[in-house]
N, C-alpha and C positions, 0 to 999 in steps of 0.2 A: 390185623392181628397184633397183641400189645409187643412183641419185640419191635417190628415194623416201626410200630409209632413211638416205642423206646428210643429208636433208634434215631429216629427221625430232626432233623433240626440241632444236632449239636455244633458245639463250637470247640473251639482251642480250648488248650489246657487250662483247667481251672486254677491248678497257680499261678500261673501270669495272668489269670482273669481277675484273679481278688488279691494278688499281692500289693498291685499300686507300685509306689517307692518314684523317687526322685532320679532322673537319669546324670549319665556322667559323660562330657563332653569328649568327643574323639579326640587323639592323637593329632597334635600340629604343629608341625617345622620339628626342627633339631631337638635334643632334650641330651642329657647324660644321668647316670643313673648308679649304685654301686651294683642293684642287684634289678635286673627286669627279668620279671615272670609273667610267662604265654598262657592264657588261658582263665577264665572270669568263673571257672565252675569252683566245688567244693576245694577240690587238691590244690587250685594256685591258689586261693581265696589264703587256703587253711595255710600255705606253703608262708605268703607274705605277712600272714599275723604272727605266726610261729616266729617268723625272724623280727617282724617289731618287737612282740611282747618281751624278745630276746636283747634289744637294743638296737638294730639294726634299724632306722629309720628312711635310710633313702632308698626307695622303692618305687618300681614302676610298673605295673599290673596291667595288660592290652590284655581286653578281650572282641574278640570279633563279630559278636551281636553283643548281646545285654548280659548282664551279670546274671549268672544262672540261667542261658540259652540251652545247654544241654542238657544231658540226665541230670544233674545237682539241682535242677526247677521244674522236673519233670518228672520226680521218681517220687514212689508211695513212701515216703518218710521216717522209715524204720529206723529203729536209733537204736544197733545192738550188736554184740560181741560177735568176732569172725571175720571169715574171709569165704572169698566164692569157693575155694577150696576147703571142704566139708573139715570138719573138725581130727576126723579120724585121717584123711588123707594129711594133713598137715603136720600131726605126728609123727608121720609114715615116713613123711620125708624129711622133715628137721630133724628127726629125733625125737626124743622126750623129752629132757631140758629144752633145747629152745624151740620148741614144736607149743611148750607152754609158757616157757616166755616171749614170743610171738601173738600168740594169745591172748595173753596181760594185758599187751601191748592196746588189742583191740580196745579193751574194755577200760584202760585207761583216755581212751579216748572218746569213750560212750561218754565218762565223767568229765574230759575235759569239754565238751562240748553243751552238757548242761552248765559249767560254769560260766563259762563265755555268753550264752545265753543271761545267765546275771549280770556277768560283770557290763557287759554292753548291750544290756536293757533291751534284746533282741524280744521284737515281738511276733511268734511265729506258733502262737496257736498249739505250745509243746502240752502234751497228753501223757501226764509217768504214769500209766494204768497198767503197764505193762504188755508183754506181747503172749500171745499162746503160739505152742507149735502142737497143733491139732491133730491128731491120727486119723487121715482115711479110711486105715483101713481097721479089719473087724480084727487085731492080732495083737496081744496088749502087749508083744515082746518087742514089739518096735518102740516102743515107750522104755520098758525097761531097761532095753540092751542101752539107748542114749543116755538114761540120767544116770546107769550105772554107769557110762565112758567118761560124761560129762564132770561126773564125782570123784571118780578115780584117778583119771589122767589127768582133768586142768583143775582140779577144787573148784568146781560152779558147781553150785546146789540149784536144783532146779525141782516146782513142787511140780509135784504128781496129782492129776485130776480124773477118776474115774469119771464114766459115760455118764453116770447120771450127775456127778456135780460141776460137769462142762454144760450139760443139756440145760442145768441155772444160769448159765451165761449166755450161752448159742445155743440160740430154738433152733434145731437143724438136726435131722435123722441121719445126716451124713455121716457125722465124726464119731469115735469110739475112744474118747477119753483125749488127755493134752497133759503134756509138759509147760508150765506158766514160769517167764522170764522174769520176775518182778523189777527186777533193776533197768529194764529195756522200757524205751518210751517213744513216741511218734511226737512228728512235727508237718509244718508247713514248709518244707525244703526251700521253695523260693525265698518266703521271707526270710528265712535263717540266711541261705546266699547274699540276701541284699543287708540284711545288718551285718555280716561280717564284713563287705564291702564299705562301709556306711564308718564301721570302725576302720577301719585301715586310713580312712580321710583322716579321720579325728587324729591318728596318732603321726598324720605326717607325710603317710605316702600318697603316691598320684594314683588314681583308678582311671583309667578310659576306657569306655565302651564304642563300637562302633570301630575299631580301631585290626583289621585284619592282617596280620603278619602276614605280611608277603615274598619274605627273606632274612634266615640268619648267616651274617658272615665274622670272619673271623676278622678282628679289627687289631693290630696289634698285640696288648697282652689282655686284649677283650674281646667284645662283639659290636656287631653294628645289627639293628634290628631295624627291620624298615618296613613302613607300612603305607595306604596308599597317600597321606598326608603328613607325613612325617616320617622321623627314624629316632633312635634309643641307641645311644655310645652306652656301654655298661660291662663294670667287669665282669659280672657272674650274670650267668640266663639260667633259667629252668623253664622247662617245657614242659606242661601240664593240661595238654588239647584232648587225652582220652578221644571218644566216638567221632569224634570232629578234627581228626587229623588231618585228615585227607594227605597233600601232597606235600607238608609244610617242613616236613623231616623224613628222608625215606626209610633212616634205619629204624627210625621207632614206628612209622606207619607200617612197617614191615613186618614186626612184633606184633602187631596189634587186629584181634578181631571186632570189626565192627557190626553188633549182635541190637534188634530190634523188640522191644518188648512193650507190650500194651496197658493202656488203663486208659479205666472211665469213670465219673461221677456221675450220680444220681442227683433228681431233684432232692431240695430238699425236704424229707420224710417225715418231720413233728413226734407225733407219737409212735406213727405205725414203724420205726426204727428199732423200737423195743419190741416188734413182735419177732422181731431177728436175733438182735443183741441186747442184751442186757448188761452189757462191760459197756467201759471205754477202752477196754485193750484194743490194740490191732492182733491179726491174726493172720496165720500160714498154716501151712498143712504141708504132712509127712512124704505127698509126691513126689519123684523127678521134677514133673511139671505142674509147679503146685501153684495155687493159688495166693492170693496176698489183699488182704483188704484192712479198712481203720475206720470208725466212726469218727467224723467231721465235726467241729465246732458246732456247722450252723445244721445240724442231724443229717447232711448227705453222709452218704456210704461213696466211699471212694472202692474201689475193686480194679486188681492189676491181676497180669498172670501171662502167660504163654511168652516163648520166645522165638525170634524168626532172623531169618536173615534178610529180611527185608524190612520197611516200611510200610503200615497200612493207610489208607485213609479213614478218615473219624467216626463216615457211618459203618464200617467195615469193621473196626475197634469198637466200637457200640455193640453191636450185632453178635461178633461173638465172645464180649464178656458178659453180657446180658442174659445170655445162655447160661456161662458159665456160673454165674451168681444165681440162677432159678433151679439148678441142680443142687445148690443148697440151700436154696432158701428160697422156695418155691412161693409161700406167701407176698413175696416182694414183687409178684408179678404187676405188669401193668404199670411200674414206677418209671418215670421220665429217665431219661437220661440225657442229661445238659450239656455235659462234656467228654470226650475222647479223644486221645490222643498216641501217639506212637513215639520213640526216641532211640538216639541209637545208645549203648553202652558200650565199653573197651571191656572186652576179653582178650588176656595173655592164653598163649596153647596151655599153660599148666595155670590157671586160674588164680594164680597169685599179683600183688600189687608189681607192676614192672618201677624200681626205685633205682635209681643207680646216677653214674656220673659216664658220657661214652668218651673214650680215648682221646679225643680232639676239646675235652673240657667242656660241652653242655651238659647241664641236669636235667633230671628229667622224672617225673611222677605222672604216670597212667595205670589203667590194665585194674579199675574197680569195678568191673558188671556185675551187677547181680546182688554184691553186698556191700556198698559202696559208703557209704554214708560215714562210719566209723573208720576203714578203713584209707577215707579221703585226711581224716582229720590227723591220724596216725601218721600217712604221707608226710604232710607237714611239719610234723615235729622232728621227725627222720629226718628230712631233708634239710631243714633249717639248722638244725643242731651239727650234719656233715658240713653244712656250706660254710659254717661258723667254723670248724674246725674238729669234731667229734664225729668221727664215723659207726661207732661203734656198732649201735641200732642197724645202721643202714647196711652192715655188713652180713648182717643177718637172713638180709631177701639176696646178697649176691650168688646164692645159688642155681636160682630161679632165671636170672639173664633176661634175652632177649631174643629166645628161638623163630625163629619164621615160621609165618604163621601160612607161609604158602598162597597166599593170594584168593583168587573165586576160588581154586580147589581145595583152602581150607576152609572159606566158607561153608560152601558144601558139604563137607566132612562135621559139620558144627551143625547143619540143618538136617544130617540124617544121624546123626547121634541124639539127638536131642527127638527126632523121629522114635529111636529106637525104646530111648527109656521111657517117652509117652506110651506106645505098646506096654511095655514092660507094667508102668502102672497100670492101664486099664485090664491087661490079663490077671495080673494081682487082683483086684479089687472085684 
């Protein structure tokens, strides 16, 4: 049956299948350092160019697999304003000044992240065709109501697409019209990860890969960071391990849920790609548990979606996005699928970036599931600009903290809410 044989035969994620890039030698013996940051994803990446591009050059950056190991080389590449926390909740709780200048905030970082892309010749496959956010369902007030909030509240103008001039874009009886982001754009996460890495050499600092914190202590009026072949003397640390905490800090692994989300790529499709899409936008949809996909450089369909508190394996991640993409676009049947994968991502209990500095003087950037991308790059300048001396930004998420997230019993609380609102869509729809 063509899912069966969809499903059949894939491998690891196609980012690290086609990113390639030059690796970076472990940690070894002593080192000193002014500022070492934990963690090779988007937020340390973004954290230690922030403080180069700032003047800060001496830099030490350990990550514990390869640069872009976790969600930052593994995520559908959405490059767009926001946080996991929906727009309207955001208000709700900052306020309305800085509910909108929080906001800004993201989308200053949508732009700074296309420049850096020029400034450092990053080659990562960027697509500005922009995003849709696609309505499921048959009710054009779920359109209205957002571009009327989106207009009102934060000044984004967002175009409005009736059903028949989305149906010019997406061959698909699914959706009933879409809100188009113009200013939003996709990439290749991985390669972006590895040239902002790639940059951080050029301008000075050290990157090691392979290199697993295995202990932060308190060294004086620093830290001593130690790993299995080395250690890092350095006055200032930040901890930016997200999904991949585990046991390395317990008050921030503490904060932190670690939340499982799927994707898979198709072969590559030629022409029968246009009998789906006709954009290069990527596209979402109006669900709790919505879907997420982008046409590829080389015409694969990349398609992500569902969230769990576990882990799948690849043909299990095949199987059922493969589903889920024939529910819309049912003509794509029968299309290979080469690659599937699973990852974990950090959720904070209140779905906001967790930024701060804890009592005993580590920093610290995690807690992007979900909408990370932008809000990775935001971390950074935040952090960098505190650690320099300007808190001001940073002072903005300290409302947000470090709540416990309750261990397996928040998990589970996170696996039947996320139950609840799937119900909640399909009896919608």
């Amino acid at each position: 049956m063509p899912e069966a044989g969809a499903a059949g035969g894939v491998a690891d994620s196609y980012c690290r299948a086609t990113a390639g890039g030059a690796g970076h030698a472990a940690l070894s013996g002593p080192s000193e350092t002014a500022v070492c940051v934990i963690g090779g994803g988007f937020a340390g990446l973004a954290t230690a160019l922030s403080l180069l591009e700032r003047g800060e050059r001496d830099i030490v950056l350990l990550e514990a697999e390869d640069i872009g190991h976790g969600a930052s080389g593994r995520n559908g590449g959405f490059v767009f304003g926001g946080f996991s926390l929906g727009e309207r909740g955001l208000l709700a709780q900052a306020g309305p000044e800085d509910g909108r200048k929080l906001y800004q905030l993201t989308l200053d970082a949508v732009e700074m992240i296309r420049r850096r892309i020029l400034r450092y010749r990053i080659d990562c496959d960027a697509s500005h065709a922009g995003i849709y956010l696609a309505n499921w369902f048959d009710d054009p007030r779920i359109l209205d109501a957002r571009q009327r909030f989106m207009a009102d509240s934060l000044g984004v103008e967002w175009q409005r697409l009736s059903p028949a001039q989305l149906a010019e874009r997406l061959a698909s009886q699914r959706y009933f019209g879409a809100l188009y982001e113009a200013n939003a754009f996709h990439f290749h996460p991985l390669k972006y990860a590895q040239g902002l890495a790639r940059a951080l050499l050029k301008g000075g600092a050290r990157v090691h890969e392979h290199s697993r914190v295995t202990g932060i202590a308190a060294d004086g009026a620093g830290w001593r960071v130690a790993t299995a072949s080395g250690q890092v003397r350095a006055r200032t640390v930040v901890v930016c391990c997200g999904g991949y905490i585990e046991r390395l800090q317990p008050r921030l692994a503490g904060a932190m849920l670690p939340i499982a989300t799927y994707v898979m790529v198709t072969e590559p499709l030629g022409e029968r790609l246009r009998t789906a899409l006709k954009t290069g936008a990527a596209v979402y949809d109006t669900r709790y548990a919505f879907d997420y996909y982008r046409p590829l450089a080389d015409s694969r369909l990349l398609w992500g979606g569902r969230i769990s508190i576990r882990a799948r394996g690849e043909a299990d991640v095949a199987k059922l996005l493969y589903g889920d993409m024939l529910k819309v676009y049912p003509q794509l049947a029968g299309a290979r699928v080469d690659y599937a994968w699973s990852g974990m991502m950090s959720y904070g209990r209140h779905k906001m970036p967790q930024l701060g500095r804890l009592p005993d003087g580590l920093w610290y950037g995690m807690g992007f599931g979900g909408h990370g991308v932008g809000p990775t790059t935001l971390s950074g300048e935040v952090l960098a600009s505190a650690i320099l001396g300007d808190g001001a930004d940073l002072e903005r998420f300290a409302a947000w903290g470090l709540p416990a997230t309750g261990g397996p019993a928040g998990l589970l609380a996170a696996q039947l809410v996320y139950w609840y609102y799937e119900l909640r869509d399909w009896l919608r729809q």
